[in-house]
N, CA, C, O and CB atoms as a CASP TS submission, in Angstrom:
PFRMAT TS
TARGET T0000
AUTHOR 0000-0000-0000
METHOD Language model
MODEL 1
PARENT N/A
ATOM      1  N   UNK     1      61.306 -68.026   5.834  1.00  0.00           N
ATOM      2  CA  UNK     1      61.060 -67.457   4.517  1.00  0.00           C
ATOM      3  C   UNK     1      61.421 -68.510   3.461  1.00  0.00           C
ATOM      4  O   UNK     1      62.571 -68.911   3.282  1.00  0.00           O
ATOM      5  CB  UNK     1      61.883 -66.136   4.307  1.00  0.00           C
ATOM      6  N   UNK     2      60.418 -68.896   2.823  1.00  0.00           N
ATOM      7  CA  UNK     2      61.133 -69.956   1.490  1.00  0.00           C
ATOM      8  C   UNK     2      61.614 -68.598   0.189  1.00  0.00           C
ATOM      9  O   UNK     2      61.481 -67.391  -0.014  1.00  0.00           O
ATOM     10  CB  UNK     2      59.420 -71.461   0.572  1.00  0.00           C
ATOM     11  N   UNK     3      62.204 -69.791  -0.392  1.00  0.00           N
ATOM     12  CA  UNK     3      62.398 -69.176  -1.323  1.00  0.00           C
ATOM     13  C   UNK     3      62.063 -68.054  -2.102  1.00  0.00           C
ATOM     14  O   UNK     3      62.679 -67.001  -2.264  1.00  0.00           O
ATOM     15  CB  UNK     3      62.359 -69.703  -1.676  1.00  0.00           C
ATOM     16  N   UNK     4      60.645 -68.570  -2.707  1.00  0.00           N
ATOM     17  CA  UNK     4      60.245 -68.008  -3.672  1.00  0.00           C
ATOM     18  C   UNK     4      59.914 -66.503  -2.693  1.00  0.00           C
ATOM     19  O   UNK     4      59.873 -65.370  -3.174  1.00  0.00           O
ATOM     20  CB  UNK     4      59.029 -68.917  -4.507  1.00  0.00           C
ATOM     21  N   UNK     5      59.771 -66.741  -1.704  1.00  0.00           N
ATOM     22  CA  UNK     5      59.034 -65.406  -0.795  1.00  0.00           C
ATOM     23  C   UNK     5      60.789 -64.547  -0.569  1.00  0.00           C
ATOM     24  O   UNK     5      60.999 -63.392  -0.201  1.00  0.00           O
ATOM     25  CB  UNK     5      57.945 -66.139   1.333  1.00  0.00           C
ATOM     26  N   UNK     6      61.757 -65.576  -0.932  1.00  0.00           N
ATOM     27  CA  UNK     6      63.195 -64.618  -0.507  1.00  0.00           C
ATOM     28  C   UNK     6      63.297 -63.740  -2.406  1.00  0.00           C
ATOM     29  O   UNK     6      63.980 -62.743  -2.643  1.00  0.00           O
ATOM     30  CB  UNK     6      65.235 -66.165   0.082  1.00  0.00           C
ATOM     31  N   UNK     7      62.707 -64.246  -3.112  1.00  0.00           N
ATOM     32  CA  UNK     7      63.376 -64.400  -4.825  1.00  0.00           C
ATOM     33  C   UNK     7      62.052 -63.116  -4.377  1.00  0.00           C
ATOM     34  O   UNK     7      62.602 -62.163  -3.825  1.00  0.00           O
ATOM     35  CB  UNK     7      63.230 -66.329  -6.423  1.00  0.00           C
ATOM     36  N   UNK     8      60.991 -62.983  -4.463  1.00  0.00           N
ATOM     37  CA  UNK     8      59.713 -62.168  -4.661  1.00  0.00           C
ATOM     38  C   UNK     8      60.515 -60.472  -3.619  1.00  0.00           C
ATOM     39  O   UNK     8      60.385 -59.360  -4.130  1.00  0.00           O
ATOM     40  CB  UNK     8      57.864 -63.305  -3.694  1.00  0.00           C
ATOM     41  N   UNK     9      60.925 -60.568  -2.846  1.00  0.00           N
ATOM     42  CA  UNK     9      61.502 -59.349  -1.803  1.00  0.00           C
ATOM     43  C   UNK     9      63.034 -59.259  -2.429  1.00  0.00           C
ATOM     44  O   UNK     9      63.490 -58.127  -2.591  1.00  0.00           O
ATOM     45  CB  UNK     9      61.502 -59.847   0.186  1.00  0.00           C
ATOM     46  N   UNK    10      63.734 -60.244  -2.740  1.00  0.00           N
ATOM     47  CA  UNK    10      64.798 -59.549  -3.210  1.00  0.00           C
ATOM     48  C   UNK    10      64.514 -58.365  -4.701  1.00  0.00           C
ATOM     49  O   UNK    10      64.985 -57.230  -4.768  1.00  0.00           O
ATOM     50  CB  UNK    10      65.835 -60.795  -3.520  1.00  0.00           C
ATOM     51  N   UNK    11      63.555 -59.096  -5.864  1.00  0.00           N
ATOM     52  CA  UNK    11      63.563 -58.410  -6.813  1.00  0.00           C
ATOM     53  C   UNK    11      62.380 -57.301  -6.741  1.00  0.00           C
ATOM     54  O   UNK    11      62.408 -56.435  -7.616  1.00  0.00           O
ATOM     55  CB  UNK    11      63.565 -59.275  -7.871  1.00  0.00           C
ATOM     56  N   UNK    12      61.475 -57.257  -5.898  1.00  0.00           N
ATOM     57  CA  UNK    12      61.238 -56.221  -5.693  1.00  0.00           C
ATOM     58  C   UNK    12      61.713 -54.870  -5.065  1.00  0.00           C
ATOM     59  O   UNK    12      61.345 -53.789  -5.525  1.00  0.00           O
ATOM     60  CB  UNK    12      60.630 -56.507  -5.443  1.00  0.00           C
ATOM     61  N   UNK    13      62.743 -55.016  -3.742  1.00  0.00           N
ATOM     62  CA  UNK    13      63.428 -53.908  -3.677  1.00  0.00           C
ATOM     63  C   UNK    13      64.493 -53.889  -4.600  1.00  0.00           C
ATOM     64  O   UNK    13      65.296 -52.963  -4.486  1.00  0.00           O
ATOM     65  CB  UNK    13      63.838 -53.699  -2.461  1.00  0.00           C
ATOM     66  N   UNK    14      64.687 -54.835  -5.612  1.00  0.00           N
ATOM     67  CA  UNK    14      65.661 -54.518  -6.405  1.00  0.00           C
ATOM     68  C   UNK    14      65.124 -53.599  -7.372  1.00  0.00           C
ATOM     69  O   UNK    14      65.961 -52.885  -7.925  1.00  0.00           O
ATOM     70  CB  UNK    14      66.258 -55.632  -6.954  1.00  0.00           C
ATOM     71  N   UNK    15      63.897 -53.450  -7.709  1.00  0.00           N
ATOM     72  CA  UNK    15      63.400 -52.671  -8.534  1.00  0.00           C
ATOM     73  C   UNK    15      62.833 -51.538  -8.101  1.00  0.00           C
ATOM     74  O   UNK    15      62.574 -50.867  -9.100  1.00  0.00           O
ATOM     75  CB  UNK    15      62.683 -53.240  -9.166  1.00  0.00           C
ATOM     76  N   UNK    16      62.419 -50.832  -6.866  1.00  0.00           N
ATOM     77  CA  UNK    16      62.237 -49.913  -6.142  1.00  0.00           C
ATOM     78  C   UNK    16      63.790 -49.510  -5.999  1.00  0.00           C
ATOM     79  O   UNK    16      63.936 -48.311  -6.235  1.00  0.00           O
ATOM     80  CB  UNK    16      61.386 -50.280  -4.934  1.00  0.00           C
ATOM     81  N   UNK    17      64.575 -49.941  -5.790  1.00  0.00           N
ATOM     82  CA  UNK    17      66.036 -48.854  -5.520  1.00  0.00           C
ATOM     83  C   UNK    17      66.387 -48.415  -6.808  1.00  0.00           C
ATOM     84  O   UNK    17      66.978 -47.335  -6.779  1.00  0.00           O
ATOM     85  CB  UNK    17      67.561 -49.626  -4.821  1.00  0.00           C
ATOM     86  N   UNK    18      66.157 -49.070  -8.354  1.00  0.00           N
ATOM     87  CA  UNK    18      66.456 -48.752  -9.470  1.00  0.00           C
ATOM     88  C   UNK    18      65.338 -47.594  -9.539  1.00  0.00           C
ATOM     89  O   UNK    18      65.678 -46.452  -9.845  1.00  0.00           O
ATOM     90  CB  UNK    18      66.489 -49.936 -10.475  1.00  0.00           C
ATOM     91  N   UNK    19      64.209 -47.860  -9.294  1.00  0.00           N
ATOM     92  CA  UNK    19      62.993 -46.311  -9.762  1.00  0.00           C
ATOM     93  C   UNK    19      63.422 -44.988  -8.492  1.00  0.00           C
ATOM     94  O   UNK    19      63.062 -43.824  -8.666  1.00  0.00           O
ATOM     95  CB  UNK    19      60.563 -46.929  -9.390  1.00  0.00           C
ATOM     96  N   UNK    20      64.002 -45.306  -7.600  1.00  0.00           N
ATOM     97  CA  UNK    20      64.624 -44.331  -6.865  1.00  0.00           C
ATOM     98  C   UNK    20      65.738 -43.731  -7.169  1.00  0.00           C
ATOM     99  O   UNK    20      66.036 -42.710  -6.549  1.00  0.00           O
ATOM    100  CB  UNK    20      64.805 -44.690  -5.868  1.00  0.00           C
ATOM    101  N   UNK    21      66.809 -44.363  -8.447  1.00  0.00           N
ATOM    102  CA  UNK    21      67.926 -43.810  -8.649  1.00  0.00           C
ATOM    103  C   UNK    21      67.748 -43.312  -9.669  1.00  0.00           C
ATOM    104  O   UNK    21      68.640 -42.660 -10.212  1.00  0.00           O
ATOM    105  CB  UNK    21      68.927 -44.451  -8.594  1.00  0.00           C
ATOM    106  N   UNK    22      66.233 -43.525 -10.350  1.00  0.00           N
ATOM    107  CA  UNK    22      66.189 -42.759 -11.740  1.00  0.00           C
ATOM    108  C   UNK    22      66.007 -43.935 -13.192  1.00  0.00           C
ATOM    109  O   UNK    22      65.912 -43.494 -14.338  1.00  0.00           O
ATOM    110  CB  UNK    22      67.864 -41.799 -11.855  1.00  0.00           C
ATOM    111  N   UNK    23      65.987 -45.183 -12.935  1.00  0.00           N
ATOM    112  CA  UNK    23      65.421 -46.047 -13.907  1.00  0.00           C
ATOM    113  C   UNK    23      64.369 -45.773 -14.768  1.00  0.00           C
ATOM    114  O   UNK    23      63.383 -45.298 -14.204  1.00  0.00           O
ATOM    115  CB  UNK    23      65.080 -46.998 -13.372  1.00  0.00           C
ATOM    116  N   UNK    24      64.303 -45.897 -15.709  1.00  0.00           N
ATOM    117  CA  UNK    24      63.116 -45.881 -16.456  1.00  0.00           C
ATOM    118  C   UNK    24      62.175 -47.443 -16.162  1.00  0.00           C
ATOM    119  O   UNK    24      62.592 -48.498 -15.684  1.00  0.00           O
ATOM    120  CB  UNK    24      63.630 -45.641 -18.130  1.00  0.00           C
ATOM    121  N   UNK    25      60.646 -47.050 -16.703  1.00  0.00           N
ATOM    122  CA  UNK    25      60.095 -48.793 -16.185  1.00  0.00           C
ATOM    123  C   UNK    25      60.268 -49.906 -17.354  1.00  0.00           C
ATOM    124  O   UNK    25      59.684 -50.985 -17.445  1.00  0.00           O
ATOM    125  CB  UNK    25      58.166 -48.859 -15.791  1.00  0.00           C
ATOM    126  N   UNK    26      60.976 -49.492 -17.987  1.00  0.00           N
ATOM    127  CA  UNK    26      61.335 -50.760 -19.206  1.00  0.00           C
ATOM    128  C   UNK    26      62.628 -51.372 -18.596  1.00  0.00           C
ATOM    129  O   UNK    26      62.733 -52.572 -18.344  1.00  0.00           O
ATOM    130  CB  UNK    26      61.725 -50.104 -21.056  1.00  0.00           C
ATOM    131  N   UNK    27      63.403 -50.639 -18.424  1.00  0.00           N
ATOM    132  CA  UNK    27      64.700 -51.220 -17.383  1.00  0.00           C
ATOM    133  C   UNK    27      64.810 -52.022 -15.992  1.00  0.00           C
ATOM    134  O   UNK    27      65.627 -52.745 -15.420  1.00  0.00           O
ATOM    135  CB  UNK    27      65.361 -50.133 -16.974  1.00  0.00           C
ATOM    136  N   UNK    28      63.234 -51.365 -15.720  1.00  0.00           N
ATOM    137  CA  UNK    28      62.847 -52.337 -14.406  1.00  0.00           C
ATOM    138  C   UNK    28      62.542 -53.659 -14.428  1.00  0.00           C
ATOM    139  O   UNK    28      62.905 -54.657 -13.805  1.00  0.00           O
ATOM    140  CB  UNK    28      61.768 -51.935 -13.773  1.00  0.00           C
ATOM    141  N   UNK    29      61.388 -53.282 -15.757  1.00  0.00           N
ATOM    142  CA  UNK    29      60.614 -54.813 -15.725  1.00  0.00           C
ATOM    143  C   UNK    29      61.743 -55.687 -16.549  1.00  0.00           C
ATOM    144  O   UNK    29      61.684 -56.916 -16.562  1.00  0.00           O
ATOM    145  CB  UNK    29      58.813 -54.860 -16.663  1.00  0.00           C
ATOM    146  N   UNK    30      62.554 -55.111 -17.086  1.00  0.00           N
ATOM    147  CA  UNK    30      63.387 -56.306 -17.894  1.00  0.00           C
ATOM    148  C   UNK    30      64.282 -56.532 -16.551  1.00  0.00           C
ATOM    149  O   UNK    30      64.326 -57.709 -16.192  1.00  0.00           O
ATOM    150  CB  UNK    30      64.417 -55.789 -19.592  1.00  0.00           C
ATOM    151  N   UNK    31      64.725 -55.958 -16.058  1.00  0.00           N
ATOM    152  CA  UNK    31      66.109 -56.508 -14.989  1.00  0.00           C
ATOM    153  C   UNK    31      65.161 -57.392 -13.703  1.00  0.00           C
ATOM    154  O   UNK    31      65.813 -58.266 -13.132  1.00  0.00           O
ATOM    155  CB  UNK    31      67.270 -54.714 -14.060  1.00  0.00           C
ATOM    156  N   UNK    32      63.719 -57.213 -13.244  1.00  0.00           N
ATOM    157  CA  UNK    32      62.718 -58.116 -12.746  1.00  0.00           C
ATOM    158  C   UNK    32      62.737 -59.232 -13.213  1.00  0.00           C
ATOM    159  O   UNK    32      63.066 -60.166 -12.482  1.00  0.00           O
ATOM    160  CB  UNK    32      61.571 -57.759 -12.871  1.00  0.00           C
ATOM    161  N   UNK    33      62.298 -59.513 -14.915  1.00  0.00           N
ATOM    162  CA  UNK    33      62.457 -61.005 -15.478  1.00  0.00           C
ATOM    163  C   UNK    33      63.163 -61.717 -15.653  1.00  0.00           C
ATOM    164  O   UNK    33      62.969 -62.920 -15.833  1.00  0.00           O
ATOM    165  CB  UNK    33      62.246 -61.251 -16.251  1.00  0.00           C
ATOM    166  N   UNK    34      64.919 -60.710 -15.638  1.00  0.00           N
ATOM    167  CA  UNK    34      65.784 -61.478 -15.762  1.00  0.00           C
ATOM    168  C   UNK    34      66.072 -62.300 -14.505  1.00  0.00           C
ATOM    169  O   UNK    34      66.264 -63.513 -14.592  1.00  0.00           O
ATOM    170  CB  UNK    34      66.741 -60.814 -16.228  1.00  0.00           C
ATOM    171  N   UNK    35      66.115 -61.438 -12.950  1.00  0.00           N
ATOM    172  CA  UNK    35      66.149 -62.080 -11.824  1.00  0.00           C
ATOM    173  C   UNK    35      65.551 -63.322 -11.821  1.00  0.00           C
ATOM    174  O   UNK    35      66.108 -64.411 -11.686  1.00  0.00           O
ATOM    175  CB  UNK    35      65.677 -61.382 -10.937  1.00  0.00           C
ATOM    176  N   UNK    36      63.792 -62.969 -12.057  1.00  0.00           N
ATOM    177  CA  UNK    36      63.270 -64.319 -11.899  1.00  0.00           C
ATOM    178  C   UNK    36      63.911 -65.684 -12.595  1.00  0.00           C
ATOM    179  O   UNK    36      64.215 -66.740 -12.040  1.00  0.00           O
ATOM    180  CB  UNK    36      61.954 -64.195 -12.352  1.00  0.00           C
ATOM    181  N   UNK    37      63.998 -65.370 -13.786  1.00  0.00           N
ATOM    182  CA  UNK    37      64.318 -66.545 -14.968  1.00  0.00           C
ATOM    183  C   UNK    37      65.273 -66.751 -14.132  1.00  0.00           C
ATOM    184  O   UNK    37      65.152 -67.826 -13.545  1.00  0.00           O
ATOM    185  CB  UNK    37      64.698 -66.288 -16.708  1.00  0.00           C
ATOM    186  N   UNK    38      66.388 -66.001 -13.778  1.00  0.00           N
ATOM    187  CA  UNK    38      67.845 -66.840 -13.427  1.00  0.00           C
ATOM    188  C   UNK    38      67.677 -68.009 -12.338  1.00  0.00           C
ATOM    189  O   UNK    38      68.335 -69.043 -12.219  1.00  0.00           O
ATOM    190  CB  UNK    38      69.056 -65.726 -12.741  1.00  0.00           C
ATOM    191  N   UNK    39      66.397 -67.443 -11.442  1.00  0.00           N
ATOM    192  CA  UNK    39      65.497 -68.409 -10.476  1.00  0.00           C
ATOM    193  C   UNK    39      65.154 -69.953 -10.721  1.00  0.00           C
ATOM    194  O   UNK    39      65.262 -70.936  -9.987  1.00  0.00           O
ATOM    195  CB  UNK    39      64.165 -67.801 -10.412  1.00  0.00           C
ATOM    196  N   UNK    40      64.699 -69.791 -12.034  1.00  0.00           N
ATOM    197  CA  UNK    40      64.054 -70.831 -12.697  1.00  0.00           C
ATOM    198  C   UNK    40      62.374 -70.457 -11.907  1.00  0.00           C
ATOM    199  O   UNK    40      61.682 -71.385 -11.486  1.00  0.00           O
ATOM    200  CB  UNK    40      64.930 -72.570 -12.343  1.00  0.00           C
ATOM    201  N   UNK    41      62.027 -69.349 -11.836  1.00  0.00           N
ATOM    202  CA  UNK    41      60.957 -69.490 -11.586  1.00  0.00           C
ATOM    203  C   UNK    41      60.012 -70.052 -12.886  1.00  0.00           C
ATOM    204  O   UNK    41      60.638 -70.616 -13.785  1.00  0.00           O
ATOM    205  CB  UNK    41      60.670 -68.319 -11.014  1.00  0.00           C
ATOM    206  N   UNK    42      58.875 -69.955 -12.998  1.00  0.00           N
ATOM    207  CA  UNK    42      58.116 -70.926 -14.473  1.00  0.00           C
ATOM    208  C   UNK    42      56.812 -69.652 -14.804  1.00  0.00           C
ATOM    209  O   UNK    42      56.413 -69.508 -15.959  1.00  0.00           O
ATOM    210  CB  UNK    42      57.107 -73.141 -13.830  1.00  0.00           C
ATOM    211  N   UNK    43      56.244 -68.793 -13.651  1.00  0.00           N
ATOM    212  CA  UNK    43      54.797 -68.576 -13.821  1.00  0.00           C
ATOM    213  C   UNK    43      55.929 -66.828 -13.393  1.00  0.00           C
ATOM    214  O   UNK    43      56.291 -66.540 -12.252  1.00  0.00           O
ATOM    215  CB  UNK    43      53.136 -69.647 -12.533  1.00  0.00           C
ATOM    216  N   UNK    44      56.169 -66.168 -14.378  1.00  0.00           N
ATOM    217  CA  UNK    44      56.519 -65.154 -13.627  1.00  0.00           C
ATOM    218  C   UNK    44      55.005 -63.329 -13.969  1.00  0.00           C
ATOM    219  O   UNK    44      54.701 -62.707 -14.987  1.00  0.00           O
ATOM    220  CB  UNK    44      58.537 -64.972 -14.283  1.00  0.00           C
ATOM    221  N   UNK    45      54.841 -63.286 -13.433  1.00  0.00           N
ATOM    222  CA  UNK    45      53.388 -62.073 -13.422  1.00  0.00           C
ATOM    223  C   UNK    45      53.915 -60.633 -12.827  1.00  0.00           C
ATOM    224  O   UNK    45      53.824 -60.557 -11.601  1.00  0.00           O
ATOM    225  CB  UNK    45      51.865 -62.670 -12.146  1.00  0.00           C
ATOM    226  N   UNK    46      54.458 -59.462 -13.505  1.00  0.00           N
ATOM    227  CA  UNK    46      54.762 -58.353 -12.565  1.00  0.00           C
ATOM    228  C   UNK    46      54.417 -57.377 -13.602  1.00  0.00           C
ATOM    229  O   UNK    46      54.532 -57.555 -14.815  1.00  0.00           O
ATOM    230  CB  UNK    46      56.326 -58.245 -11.866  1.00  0.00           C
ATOM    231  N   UNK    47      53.829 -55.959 -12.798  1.00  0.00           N
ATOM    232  CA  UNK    47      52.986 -55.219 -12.534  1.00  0.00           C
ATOM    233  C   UNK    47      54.072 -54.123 -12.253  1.00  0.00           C
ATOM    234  O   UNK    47      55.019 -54.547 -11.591  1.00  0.00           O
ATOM    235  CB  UNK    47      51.967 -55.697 -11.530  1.00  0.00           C
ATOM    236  N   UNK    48      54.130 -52.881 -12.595  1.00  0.00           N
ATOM    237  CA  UNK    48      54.773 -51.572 -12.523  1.00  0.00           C
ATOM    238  C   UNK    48      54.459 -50.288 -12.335  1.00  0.00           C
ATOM    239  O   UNK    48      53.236 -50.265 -12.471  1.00  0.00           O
ATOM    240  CB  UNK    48      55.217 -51.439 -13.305  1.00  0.00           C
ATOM    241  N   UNK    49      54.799 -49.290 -12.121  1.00  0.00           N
ATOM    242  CA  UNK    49      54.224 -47.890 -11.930  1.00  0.00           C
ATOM    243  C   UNK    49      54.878 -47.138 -11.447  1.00  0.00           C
ATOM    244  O   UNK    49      55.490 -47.639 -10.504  1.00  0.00           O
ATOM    245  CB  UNK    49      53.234 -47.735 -11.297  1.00  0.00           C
ATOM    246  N   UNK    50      55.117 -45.986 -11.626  1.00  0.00           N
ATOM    247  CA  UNK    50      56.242 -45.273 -10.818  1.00  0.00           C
ATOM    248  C   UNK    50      56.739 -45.362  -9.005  1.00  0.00           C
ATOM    249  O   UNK    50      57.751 -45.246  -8.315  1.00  0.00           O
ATOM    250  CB  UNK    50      55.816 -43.866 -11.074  1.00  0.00           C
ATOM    251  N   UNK    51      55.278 -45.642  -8.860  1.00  0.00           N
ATOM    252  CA  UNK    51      55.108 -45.371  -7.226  1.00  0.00           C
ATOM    253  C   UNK    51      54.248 -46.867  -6.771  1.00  0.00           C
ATOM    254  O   UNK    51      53.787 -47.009  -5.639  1.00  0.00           O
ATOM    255  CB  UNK    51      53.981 -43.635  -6.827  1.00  0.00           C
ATOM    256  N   UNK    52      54.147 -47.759  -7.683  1.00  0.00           N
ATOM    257  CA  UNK    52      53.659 -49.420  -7.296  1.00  0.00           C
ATOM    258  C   UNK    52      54.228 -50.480  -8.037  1.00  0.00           C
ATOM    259  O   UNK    52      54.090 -50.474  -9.260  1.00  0.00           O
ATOM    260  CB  UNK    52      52.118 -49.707  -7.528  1.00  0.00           C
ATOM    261  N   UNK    53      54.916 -51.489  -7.413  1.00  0.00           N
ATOM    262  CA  UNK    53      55.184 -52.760  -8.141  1.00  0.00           C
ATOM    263  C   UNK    53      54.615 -53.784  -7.536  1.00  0.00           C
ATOM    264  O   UNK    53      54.771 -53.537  -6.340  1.00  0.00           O
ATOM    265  CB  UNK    53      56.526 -53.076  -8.300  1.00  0.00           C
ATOM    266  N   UNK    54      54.178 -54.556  -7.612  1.00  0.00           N
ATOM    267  CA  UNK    54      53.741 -56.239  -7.403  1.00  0.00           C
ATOM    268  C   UNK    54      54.300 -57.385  -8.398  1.00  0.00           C
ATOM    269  O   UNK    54      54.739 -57.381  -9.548  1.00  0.00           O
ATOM    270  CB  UNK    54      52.076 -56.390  -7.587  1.00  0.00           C
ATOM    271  N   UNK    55      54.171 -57.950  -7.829  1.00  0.00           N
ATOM    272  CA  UNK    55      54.933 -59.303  -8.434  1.00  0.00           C
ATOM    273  C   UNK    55      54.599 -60.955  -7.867  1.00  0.00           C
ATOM    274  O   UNK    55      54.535 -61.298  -6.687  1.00  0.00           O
ATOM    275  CB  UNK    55      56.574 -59.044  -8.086  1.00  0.00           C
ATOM    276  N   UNK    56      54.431 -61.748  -8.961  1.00  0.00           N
ATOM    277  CA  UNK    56      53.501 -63.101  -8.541  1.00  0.00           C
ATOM    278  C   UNK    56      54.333 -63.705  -9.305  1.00  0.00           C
ATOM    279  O   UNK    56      54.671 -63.295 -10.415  1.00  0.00           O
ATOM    280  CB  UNK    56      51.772 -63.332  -8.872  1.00  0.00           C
ATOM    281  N   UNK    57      54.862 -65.083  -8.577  1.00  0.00           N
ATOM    282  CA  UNK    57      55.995 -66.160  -9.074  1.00  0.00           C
ATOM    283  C   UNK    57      55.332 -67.582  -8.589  1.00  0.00           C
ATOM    284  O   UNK    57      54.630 -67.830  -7.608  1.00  0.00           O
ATOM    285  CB  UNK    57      57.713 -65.875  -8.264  1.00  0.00           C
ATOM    286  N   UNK    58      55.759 -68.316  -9.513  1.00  0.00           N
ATOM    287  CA  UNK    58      54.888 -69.548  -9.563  1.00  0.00           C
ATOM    288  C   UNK    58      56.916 -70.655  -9.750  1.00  0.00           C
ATOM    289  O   UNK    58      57.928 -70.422 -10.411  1.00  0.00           O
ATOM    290  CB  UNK    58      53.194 -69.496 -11.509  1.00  0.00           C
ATOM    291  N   UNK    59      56.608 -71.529  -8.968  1.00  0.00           N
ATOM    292  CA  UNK    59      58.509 -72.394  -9.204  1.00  0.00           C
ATOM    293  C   UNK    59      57.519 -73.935  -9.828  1.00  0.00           C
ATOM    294  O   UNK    59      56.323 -74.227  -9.836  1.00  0.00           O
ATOM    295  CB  UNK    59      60.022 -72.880  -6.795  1.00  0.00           C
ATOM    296  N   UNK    60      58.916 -74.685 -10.335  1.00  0.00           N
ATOM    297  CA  UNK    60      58.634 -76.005 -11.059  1.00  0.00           C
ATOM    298  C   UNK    60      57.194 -76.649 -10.210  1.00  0.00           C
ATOM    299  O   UNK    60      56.232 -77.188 -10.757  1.00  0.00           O
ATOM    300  CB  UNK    60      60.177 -77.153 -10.927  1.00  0.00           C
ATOM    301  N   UNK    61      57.372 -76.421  -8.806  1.00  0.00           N
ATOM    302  CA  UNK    61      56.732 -77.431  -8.540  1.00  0.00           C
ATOM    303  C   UNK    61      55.161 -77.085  -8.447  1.00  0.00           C
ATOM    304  O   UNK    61      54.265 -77.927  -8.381  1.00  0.00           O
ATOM    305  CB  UNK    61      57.327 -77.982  -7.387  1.00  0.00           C
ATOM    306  N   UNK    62      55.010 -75.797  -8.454  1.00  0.00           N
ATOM    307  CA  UNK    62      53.309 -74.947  -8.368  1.00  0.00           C
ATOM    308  C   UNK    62      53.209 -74.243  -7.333  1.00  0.00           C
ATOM    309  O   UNK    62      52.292 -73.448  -7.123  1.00  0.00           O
ATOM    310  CB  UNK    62      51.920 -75.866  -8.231  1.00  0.00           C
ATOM    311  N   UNK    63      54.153 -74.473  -6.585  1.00  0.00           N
ATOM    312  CA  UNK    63      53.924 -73.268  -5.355  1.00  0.00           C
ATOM    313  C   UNK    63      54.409 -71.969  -5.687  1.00  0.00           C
ATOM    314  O   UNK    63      55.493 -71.726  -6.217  1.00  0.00           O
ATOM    315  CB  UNK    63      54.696 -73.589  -3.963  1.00  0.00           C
ATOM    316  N   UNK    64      53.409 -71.033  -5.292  1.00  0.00           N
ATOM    317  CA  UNK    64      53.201 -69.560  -5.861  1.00  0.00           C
ATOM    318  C   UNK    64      52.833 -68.527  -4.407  1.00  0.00           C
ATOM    319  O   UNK    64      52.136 -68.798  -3.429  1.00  0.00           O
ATOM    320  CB  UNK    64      51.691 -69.579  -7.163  1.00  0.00           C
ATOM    321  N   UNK    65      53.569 -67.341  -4.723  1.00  0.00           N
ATOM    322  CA  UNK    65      53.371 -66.358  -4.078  1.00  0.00           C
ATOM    323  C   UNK    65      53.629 -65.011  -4.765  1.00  0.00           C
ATOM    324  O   UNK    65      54.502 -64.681  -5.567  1.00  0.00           O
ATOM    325  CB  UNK    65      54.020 -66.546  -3.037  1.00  0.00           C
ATOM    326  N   UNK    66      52.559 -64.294  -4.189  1.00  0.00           N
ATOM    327  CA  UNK    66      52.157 -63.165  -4.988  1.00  0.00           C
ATOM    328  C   UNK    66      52.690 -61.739  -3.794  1.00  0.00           C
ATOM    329  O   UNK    66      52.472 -61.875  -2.590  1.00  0.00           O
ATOM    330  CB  UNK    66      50.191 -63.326  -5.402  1.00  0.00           C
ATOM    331  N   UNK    67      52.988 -61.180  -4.032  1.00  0.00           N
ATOM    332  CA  UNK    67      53.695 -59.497  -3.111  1.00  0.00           C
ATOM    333  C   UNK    67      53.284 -58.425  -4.005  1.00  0.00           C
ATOM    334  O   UNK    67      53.559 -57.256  -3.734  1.00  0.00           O
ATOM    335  CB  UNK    67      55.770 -59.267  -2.950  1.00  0.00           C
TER
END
């Protein structure tokens, strides 16, 4: 697993256990961007819904993966 594929699964179940405990989706997607940024990811792209998240991260060097 590289990175960005460990950074893309950590903050997504990080944001599925927050919409399971009762988060609102403004609380999601901000505590999502903050993860990434702390990453240094560069290209960050995420997508929300009560019952769907996706998320696409791009790092310094251009390698990108999308979940």
């Amino acid at each position: 697993m590289t990175n960005l594929e460990y950074i893309v699964d950590f903050a997504l179940r990080f944001g599925e256990s927050m919409l399971i405990s009762g988060a609102n989706l403004e609380r999601v997607n901000d505590s999502i961007y903050r993860i990434c940024d702390s990453y240094g990811c560069r290209e960050v792209h995420f997508f929300s819904l009560n019952c769907y998240l996706t998320l696409s991260l791009q790092d310094k060097a251009g390698s990108q993966v999308t979940s």
